[in-house]
N, CA, C and O atoms as a GROMACS GRO file, in nm:
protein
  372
    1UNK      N    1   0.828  24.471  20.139
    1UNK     CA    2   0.961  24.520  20.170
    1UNK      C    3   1.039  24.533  20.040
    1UNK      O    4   1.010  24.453  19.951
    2UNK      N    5   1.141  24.630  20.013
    2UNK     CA    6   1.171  24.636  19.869
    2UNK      C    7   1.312  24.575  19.927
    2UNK      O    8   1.345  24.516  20.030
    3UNK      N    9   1.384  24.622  19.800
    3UNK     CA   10   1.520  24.512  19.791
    3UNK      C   11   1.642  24.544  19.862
    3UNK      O   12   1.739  24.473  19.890
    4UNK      N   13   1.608  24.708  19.896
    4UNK     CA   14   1.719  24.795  19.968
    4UNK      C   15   1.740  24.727  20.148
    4UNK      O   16   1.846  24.707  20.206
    5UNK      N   17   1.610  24.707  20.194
    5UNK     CA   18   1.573  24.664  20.338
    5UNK      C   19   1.587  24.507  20.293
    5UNK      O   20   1.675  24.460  20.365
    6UNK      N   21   1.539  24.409  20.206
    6UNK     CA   22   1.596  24.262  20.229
    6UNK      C   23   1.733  24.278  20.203
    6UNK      O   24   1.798  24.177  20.231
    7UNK      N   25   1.798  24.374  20.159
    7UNK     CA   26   2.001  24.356  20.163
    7UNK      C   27   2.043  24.340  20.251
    7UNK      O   28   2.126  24.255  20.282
    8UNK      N   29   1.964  24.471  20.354
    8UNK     CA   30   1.970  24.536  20.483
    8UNK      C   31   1.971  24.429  20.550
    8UNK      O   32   2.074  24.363  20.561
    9UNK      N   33   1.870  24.397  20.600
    9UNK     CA   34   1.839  24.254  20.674
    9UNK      C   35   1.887  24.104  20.641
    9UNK      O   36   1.897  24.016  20.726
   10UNK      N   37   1.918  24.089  20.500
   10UNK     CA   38   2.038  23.970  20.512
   10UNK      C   39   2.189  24.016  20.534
   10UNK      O   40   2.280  23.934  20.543
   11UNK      N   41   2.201  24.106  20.539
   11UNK     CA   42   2.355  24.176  20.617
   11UNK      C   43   2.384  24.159  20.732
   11UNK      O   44   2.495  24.135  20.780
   12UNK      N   45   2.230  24.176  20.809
   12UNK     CA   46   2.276  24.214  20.959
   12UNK      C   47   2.253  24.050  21.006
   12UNK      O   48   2.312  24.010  21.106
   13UNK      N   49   2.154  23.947  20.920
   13UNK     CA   50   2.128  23.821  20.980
   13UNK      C   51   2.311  23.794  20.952
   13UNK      O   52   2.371  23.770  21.056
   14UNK      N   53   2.401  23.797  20.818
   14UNK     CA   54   2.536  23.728  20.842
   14UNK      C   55   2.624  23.820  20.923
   14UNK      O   56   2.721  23.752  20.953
   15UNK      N   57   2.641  23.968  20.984
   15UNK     CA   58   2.652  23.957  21.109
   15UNK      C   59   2.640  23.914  21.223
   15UNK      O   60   2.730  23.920  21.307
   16UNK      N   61   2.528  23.868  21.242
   16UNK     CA   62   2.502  23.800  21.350
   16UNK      C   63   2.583  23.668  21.386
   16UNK      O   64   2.621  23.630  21.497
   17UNK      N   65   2.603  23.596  21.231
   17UNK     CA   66   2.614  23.447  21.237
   17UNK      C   67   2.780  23.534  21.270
   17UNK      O   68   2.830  23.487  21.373
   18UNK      N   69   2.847  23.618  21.220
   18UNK     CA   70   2.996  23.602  21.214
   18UNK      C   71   3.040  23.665  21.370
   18UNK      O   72   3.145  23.653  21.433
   19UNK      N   73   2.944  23.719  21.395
   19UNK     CA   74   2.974  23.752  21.598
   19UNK      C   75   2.974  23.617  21.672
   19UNK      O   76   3.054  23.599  21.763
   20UNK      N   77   2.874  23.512  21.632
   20UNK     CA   78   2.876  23.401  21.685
   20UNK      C   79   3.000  23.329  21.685
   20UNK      O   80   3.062  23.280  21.780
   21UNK      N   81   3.028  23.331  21.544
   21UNK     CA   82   3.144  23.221  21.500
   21UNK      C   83   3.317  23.332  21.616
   21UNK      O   84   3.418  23.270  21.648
   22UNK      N   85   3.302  23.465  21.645
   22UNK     CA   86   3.388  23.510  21.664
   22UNK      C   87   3.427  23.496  21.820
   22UNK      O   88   3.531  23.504  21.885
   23UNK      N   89   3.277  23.469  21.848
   23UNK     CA   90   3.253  23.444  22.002
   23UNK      C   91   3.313  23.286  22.028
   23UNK      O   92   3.375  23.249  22.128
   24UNK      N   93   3.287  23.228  21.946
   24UNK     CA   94   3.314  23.054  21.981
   24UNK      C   95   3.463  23.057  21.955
   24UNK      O   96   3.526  22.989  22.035
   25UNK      N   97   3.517  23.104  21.884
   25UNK     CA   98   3.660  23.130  21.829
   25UNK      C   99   3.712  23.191  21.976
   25UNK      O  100   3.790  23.110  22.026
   26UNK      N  101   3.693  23.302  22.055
   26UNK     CA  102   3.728  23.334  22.150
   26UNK      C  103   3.792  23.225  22.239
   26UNK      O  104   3.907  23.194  22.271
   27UNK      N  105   3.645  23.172  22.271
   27UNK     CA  106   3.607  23.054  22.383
   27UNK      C  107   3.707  22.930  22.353
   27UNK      O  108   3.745  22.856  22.444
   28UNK      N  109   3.743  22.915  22.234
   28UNK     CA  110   3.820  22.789  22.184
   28UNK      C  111   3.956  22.838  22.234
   28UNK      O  112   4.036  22.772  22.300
   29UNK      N  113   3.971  22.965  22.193
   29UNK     CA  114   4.135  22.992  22.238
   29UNK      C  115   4.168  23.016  22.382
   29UNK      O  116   4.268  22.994  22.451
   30UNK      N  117   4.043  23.072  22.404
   30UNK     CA  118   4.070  23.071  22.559
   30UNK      C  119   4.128  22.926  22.659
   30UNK      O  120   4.187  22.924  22.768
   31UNK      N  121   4.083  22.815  22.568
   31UNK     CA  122   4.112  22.654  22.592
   31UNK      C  123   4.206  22.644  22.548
   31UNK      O  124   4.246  22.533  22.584
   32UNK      N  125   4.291  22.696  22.478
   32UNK     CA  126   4.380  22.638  22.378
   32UNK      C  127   4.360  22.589  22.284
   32UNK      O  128   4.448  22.524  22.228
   33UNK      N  129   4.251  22.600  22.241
   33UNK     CA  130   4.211  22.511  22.092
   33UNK      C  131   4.230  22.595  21.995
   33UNK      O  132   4.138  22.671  21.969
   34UNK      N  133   4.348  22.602  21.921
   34UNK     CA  134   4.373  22.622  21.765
   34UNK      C  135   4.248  22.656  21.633
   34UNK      O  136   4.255  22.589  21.530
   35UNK      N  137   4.142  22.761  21.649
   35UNK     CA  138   4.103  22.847  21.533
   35UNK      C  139   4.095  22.904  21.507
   35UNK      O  140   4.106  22.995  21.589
   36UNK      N  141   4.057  22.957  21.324
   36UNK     CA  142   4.048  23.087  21.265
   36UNK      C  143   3.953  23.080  21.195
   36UNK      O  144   3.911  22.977  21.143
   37UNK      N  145   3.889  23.235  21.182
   37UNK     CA  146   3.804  23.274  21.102
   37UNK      C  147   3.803  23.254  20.923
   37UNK      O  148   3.869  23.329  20.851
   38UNK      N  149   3.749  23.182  20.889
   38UNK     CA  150   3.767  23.208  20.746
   38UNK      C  151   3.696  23.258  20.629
   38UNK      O  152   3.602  23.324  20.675
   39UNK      N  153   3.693  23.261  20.528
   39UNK     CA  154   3.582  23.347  20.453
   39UNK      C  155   3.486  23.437  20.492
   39UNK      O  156   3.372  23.402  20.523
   40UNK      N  157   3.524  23.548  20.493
   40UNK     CA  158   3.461  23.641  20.563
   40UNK      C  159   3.379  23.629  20.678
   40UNK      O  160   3.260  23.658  20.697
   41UNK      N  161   3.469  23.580  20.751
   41UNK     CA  162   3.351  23.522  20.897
   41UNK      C  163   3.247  23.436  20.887
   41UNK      O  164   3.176  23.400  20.982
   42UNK      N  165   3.234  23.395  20.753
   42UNK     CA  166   3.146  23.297  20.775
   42UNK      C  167   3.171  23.153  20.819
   42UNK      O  168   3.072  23.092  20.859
   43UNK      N  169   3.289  23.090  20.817
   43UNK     CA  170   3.311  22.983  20.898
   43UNK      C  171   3.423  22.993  20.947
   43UNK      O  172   3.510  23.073  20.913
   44UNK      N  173   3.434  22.868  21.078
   44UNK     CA  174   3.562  22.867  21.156
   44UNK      C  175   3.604  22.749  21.101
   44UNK      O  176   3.522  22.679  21.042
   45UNK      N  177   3.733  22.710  21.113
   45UNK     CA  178   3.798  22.617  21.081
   45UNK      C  179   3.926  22.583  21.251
   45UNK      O  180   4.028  22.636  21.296
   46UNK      N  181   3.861  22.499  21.278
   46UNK     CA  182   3.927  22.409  21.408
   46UNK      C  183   3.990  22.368  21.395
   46UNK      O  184   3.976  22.339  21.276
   47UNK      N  185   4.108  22.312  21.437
   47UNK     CA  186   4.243  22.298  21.410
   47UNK      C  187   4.236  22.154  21.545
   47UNK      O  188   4.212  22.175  21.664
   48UNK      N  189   4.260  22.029  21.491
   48UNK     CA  190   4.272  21.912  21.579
   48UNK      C  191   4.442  21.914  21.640
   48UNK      O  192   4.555  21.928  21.593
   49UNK      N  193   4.393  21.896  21.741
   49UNK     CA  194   4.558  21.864  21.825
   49UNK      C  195   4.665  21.809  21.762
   49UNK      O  196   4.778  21.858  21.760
   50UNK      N  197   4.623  21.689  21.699
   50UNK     CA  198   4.713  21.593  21.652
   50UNK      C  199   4.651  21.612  21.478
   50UNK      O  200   4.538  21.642  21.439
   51UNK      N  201   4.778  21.578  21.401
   51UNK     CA  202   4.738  21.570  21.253
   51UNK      C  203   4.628  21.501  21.199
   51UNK      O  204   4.618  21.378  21.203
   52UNK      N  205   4.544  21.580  21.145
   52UNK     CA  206   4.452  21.513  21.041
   52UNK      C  207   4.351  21.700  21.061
   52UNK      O  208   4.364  21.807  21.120
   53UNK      N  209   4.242  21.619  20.949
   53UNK     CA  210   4.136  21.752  20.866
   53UNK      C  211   4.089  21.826  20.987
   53UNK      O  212   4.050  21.769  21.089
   54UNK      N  213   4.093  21.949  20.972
   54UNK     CA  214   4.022  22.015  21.053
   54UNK      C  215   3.858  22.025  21.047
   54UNK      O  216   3.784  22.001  20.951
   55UNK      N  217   3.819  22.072  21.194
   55UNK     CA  218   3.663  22.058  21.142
   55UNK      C  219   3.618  22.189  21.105
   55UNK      O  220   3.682  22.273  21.170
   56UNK      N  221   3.530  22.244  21.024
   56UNK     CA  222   3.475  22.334  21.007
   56UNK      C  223   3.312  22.354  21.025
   56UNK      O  224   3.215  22.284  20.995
   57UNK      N  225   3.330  22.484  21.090
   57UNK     CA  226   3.204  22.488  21.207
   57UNK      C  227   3.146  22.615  21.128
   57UNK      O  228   3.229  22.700  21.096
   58UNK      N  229   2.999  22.638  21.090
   58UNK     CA  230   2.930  22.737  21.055
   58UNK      C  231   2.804  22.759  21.152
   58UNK      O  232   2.783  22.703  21.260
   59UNK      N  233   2.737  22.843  21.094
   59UNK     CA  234   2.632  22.916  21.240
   59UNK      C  235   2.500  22.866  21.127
   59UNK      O  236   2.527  22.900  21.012
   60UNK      N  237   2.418  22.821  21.134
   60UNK     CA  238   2.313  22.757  21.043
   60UNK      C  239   2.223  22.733  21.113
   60UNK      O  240   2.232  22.741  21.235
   61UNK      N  241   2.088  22.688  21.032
   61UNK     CA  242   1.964  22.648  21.092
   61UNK      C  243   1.882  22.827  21.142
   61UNK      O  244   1.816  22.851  21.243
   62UNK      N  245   1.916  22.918  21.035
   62UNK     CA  246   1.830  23.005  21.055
   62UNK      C  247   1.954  23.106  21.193
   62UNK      O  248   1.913  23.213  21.239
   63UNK      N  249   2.050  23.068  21.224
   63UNK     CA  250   2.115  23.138  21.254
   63UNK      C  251   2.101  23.136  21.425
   63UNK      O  252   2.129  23.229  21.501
   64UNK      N  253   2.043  22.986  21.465
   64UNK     CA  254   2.021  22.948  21.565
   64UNK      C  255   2.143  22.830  21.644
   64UNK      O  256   2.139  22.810  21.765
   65UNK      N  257   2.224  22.776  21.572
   65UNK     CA  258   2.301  22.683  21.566
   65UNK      C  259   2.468  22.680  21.474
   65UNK      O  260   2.496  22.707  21.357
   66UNK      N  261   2.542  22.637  21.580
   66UNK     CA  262   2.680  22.621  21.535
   66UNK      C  263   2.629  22.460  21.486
   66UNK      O  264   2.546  22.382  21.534
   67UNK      N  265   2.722  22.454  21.365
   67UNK     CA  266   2.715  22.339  21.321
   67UNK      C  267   2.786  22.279  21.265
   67UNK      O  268   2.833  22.340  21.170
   68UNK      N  269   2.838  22.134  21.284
   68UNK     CA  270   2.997  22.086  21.182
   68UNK      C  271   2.973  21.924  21.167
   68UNK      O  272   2.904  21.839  21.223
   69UNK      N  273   3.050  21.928  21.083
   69UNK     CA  274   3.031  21.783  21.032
   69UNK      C  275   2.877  21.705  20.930
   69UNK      O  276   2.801  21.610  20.946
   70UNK      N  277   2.893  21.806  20.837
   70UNK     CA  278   2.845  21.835  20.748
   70UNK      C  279   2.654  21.841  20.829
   70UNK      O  280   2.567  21.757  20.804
   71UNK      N  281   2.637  21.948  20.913
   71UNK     CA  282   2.564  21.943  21.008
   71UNK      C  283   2.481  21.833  21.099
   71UNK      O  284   2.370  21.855  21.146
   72UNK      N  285   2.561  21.704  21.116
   72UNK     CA  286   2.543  21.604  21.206
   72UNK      C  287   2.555  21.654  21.376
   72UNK      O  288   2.516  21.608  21.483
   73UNK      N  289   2.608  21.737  21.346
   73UNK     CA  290   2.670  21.792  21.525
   73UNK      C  291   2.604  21.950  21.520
   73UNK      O  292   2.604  22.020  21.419
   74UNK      N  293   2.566  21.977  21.608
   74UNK     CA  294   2.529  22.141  21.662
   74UNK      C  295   2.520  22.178  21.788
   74UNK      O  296   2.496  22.086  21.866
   75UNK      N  297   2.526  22.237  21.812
   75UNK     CA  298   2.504  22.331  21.937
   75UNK      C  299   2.467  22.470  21.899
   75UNK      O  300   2.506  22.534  21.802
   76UNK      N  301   2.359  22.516  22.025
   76UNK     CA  302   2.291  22.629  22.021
   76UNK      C  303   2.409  22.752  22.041
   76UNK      O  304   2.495  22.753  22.129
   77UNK      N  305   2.391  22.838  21.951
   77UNK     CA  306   2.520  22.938  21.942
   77UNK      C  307   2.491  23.084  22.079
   77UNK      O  308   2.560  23.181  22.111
   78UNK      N  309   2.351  23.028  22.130
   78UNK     CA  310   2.319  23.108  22.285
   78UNK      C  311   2.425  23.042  22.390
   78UNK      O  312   2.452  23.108  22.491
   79UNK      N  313   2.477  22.934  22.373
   79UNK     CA  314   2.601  22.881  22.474
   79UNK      C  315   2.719  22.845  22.419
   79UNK      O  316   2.753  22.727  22.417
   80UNK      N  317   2.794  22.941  22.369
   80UNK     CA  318   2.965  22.930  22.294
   80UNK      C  319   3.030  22.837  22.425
   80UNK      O  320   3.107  22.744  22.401
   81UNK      N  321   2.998  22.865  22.539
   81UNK     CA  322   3.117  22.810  22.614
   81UNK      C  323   3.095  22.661  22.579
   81UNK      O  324   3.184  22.597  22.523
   82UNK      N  325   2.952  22.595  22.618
   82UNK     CA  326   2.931  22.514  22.589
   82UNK      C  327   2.972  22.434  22.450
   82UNK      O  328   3.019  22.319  22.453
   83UNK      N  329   2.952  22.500  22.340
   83UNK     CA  330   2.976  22.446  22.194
   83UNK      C  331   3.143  22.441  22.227
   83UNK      O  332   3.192  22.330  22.205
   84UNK      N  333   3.189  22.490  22.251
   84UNK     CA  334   3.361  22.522  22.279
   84UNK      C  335   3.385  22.373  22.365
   84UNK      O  336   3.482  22.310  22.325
   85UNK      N  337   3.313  22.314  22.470
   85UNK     CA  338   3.348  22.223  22.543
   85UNK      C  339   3.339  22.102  22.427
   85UNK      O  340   3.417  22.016  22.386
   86UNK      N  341   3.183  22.147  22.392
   86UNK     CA  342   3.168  21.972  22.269
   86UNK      C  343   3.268  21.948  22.153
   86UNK      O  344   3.310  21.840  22.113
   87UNK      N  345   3.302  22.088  22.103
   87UNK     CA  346   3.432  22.078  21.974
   87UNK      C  347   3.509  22.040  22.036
   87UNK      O  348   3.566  21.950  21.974
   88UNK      N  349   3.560  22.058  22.151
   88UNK     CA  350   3.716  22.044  22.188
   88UNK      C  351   3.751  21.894  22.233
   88UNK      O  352   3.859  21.837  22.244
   89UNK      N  353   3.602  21.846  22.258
   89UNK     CA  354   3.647  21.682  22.293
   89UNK      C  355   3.563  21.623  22.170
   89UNK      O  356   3.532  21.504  22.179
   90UNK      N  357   3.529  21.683  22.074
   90UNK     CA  358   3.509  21.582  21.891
   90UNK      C  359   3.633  21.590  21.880
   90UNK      O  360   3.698  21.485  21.886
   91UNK      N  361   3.709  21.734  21.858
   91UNK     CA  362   3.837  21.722  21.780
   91UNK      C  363   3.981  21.625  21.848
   91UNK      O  364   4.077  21.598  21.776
   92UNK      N  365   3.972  21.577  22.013
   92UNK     CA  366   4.032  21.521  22.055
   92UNK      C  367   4.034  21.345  21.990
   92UNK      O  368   4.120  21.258  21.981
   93UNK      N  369   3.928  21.354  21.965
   93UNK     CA  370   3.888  21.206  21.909
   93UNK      C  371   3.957  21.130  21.827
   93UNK      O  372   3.914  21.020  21.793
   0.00000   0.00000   0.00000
């Protein structure tokens, strides 16, 4: 494969990851949970109810997995609603 098609194809793999992250971002607001997209879609940044660090969530592991907390926590990015339920009661914590 020359270098024009591996550009190609690592383009469309960080599309993928930034539809994910846009999809979970949906699902969070749809809850009321406070996030935004940051650096070019490549991560979300969660916003906790009450003051303190937000968590920041990326799509990793080959583009199979939302992941945060310096990837201790994941969920499969095939169920946003789901990952949306587990962030929203870490960040309650």
């Amino acid at each position: 494969m020359n270098s024009a098609m591996l550009a190609a194809l690592a383009g469309l793999g960080q599309q993928e990851e930034a539809n994910a992250l846009i999809r979970l971002r949906d699902v969070l607001a749809s809850r009321g949970v406070n996030a935004e997209l940051r650096d070019n879609n490549s991560a979300l940044m969660v916003h906790r109810p009450d003051p303190g660090m937000p968590v920041w969530v990326f799509v990793g592991y080959g583009g199979a997995y939302y992941s945060w907390q310096n990837a201790e926590k994941r969920h499969t990015v095939e169920d946003p609603e789901g990952a949306a339920n587990v962030l929203a009661e870490y960040i309650a914590k």
